[in-house]
C-alpha positions in Angstrom: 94.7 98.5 104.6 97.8 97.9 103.6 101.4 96.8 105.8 104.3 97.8 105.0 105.7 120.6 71.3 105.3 123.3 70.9 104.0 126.2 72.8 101.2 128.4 71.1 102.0 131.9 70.2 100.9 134.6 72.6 98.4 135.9 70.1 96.1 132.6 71.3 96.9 132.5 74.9 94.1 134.2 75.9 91.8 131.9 74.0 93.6 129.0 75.4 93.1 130.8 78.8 89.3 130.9 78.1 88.9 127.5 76.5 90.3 126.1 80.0 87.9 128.0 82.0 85.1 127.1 80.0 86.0 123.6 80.2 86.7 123.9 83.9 83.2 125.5 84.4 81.7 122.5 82.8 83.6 120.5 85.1 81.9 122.1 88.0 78.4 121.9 86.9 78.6 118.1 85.8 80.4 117.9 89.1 77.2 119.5 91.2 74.5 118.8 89.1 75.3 115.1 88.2 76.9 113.9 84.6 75.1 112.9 81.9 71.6 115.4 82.9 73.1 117.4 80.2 73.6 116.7 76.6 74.9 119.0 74.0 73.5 118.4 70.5 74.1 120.0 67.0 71.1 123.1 66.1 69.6 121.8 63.1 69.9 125.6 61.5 74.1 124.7 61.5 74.4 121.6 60.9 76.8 121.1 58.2 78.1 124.5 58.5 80.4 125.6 61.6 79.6 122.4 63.8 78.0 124.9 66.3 76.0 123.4 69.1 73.5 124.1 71.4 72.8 123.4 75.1 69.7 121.5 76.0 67.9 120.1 78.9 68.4 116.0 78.2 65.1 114.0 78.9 65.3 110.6 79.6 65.1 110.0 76.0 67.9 111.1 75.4 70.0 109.2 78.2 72.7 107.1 77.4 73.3 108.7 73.8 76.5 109.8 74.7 76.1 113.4 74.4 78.7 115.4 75.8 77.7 117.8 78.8 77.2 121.6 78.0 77.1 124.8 80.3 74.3 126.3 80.8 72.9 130.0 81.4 72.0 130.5 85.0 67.9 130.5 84.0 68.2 127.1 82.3 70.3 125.8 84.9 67.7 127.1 87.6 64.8 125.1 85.5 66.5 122.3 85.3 67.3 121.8 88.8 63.5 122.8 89.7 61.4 119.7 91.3 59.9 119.2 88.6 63.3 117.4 86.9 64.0 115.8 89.7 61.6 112.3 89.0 63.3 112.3 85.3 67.4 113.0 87.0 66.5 110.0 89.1 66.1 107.7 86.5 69.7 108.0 85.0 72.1 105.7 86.3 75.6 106.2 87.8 76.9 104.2 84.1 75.0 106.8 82.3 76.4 109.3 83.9 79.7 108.5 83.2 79.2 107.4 80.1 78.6 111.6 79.3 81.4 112.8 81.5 84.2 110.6 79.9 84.5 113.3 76.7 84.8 115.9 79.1 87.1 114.7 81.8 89.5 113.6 78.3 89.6 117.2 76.8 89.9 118.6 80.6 93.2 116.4 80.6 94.2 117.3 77.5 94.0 121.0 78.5 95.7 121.1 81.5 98.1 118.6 81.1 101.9 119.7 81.7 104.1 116.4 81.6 107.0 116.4 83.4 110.3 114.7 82.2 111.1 112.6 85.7 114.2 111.7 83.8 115.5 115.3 84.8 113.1 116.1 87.3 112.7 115.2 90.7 109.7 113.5 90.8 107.9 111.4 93.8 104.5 109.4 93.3 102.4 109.7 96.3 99.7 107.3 96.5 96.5 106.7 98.5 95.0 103.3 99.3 91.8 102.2 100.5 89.1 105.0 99.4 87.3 106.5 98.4 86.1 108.1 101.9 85.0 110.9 103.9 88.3 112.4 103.8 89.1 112.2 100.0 87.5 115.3 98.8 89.6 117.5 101.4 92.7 115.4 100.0 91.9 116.7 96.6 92.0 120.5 98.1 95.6 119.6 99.4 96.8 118.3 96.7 94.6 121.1 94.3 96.8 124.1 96.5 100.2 122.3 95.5 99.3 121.2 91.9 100.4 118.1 93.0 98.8 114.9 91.0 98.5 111.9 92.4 97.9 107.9 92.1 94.6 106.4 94.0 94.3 102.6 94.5 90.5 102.4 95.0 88.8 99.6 96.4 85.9 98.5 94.4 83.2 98.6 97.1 83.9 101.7 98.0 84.1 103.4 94.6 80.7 101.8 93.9 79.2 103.5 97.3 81.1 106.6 96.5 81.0 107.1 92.6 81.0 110.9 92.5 83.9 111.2 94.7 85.9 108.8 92.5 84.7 111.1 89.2 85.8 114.7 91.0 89.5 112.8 91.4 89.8 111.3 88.0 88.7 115.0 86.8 91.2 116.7 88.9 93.8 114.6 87.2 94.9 111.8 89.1 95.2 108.9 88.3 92.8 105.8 89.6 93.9 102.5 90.1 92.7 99.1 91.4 93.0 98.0 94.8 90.5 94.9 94.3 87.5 94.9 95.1 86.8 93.9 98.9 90.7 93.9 100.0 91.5 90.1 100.5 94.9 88.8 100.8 95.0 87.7 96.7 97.5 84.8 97.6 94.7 82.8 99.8 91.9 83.2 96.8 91.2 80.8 94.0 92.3 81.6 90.6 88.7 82.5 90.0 88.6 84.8 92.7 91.5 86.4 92.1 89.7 87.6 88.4 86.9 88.2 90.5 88.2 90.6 92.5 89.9 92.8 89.4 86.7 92.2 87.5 84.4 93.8 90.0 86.3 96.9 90.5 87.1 97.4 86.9 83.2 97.6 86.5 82.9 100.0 89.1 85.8 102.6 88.3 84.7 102.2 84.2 81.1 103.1 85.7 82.4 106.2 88.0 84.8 107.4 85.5 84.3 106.1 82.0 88.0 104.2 81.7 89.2 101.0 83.1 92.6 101.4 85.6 95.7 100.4 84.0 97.2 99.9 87.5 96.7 97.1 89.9 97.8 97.6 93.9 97.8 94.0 95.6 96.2 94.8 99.0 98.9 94.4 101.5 101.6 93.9 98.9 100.9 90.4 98.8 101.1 88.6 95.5 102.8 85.4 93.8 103.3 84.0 90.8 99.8 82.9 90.5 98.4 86.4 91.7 100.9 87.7 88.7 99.6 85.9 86.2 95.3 86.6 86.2 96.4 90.9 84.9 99.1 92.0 82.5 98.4 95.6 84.1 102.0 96.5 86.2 101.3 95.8 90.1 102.6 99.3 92.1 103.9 98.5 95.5 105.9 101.2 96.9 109.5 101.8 98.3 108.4 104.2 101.4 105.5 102.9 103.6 104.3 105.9 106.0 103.0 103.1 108.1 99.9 105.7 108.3 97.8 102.8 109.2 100.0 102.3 112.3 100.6 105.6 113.4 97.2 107.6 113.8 99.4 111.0 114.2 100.0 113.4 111.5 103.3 114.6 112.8 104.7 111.2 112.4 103.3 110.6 109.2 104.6 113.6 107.6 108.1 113.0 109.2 108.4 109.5 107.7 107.2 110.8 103.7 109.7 113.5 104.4 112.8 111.9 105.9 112.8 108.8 103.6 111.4 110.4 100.4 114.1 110.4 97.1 113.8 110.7 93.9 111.8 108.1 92.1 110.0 107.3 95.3 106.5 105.7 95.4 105.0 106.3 99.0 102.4 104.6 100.4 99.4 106.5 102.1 96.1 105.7 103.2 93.3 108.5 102.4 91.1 106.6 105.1 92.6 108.2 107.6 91.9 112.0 109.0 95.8 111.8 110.6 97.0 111.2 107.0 94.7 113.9 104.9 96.0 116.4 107.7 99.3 115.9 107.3 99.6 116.4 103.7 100.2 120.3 103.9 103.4 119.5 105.8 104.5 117.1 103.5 103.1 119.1 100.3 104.5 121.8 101.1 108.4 120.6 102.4 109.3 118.6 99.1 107.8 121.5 96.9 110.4 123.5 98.7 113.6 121.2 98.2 112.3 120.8 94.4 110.1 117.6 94.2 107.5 117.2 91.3 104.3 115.5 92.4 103.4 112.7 89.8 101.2 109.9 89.1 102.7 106.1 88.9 102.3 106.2 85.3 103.8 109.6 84.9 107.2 108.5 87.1 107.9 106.3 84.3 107.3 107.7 81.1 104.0 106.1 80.6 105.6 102.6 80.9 105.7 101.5 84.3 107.6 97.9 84.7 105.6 94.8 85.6 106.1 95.4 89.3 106.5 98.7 90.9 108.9 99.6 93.4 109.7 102.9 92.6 111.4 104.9 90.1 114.8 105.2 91.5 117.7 104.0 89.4 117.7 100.5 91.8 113.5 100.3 91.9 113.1 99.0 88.2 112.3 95.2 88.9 
């Protein structure tokens, strides 16, 4: 753990709507089901005409080709999940998987995207360290009810013990970082190590979700100049520590996010712990009220987080 343009005309909205909840429904089933069992694939009748495409069960022939999940009617659906599948679904790897899911999760994020201008807003980065756990997925609800996104520092272990977890948040919209891989103090390992470390969870979040963080979180804030110099990737502290880790009570946790939260904050949270995920309403729900937008690291600044992260405050840029 760690211490310390242009809006469409109203004519299309209702196709937009539908677009999103098709997309969303596809979300669900590669969710459930496992991504990558599906594979859409172009009907030979069209081909070269509308770019139509049909649904198909995927074989294990057809693993790893990239194809991009489709929806299925509720018969097909029923089939495919019947035992008889079930030696053939086996076979597909958690890569695989992911591989198929990455198209989707992009156009998903493309769809329901709805940047905010922190310049003029009042944004705050909450961030979880530590997971992915037993308590993540009743996080995402929380944060789901408040349309709040988020930043996760994932440690690599865990994301490889815990892929589909790591997949429903990077579908949800949050944004995954690195945490390393087994949570050492990075100052007391070996240059080699040090690459190690980032290497191994890169390879396991790439796996899970199809993309490689962009963020690194040193565990326990700990880094130097030779820790620095083994990622170009910004390193995210934070400015407001919960001390969540310390203090296994929900009340006191929410009163600290609350109390020392301002604008451009990056607060520190551990998704780990039960006290934490259950006081998330309270804090959810008190900064929506005095006008705070929930963002990811990324997000807080543009796109262009500094080297180091403090926060996005006008004294955290260093």
């Amino acid at each position: 753990m760690n211490i310390g343009a242009m809006s469409p005309r109203p004519a299309r909205a209702g196709a937009r709507r539908g677009t999103a909840r098709a997309i969303a429904t596809a979300v669900l089933l590669t969710a459930t089901c496992g991504a990558g069992h599906l594979a859409t694939t172009a009907d030979p009748a069209q081909a070269g005409t509308t770019g139509a495409a049909r649904t198909t069960t995927a074989g294990p022939a057809q693993a790893g080709t990239g194809g991009t999940p489709g929806i299925l009617s509720s018969a097909a659906r029923a089939q495919w999940l019947s035992s008889s599948h079930a030696a053939a679904r086996d076979m597909w790897t958690e890569a695989t998987r992911a591989a198929s899911l990455e198209p989707l999760i992009t156009t998903i994020h493309a769809a329901s995207a709805k940047p905010v201008d922190c310049r003029r807003a009042k944004c705050v980065a909450l961030t979880f360290d530590d997971g992915p756990g037993r308590y993540t997925d009743a996080l995402l609800r929380h944060l789901s009810s408040h349309r709040a996104r988020a930043t996760f520092f994932v440690v690599g272990q865990n994301v490889a013990a815990n892929p589909s977890v790591v997949r429903r948040t990077y579908a949800a919209g949050h944004e995954i970082g690195s945490h390393t891989w087994s949570h050492p103090d990075l100052t007391k390992l070996s240059v080699a190590g040090v690459r190690a470390q980032f290497a191994r969870t890169d390879q396991a979040i790439k796996a899970a979700t199809g993309v490689r963080p962009k963020l690194v979180r040193p565990p326990y804030g700990a880094l130097n100049a030779t820790v620095r110099l083994q990622t170009t990737r910004p390193m995210v502290l934070w400015s407001v520590d919960t001390l969540d880790w310390r203090h296994r009570d929900s009340a006191k946790v929410a009163s600290k996010a609350i109390k020392s939260v301002r604008p451009g904050s990056v607060i520190l949270f551990h998704d780990i712990h039960p006290t934490t995920v259950t006081a998330m309403p309270k804090v959810l729900k008190s900064l929506s009220k005095r006008g705070y937008k929930f963002v990811t690291v990324s997000r807080l600044f543009g796109g262009r987080p500094p080297r180091i992260v403090y926060s996005g405050g006008p004294l955290g840029l260093t």
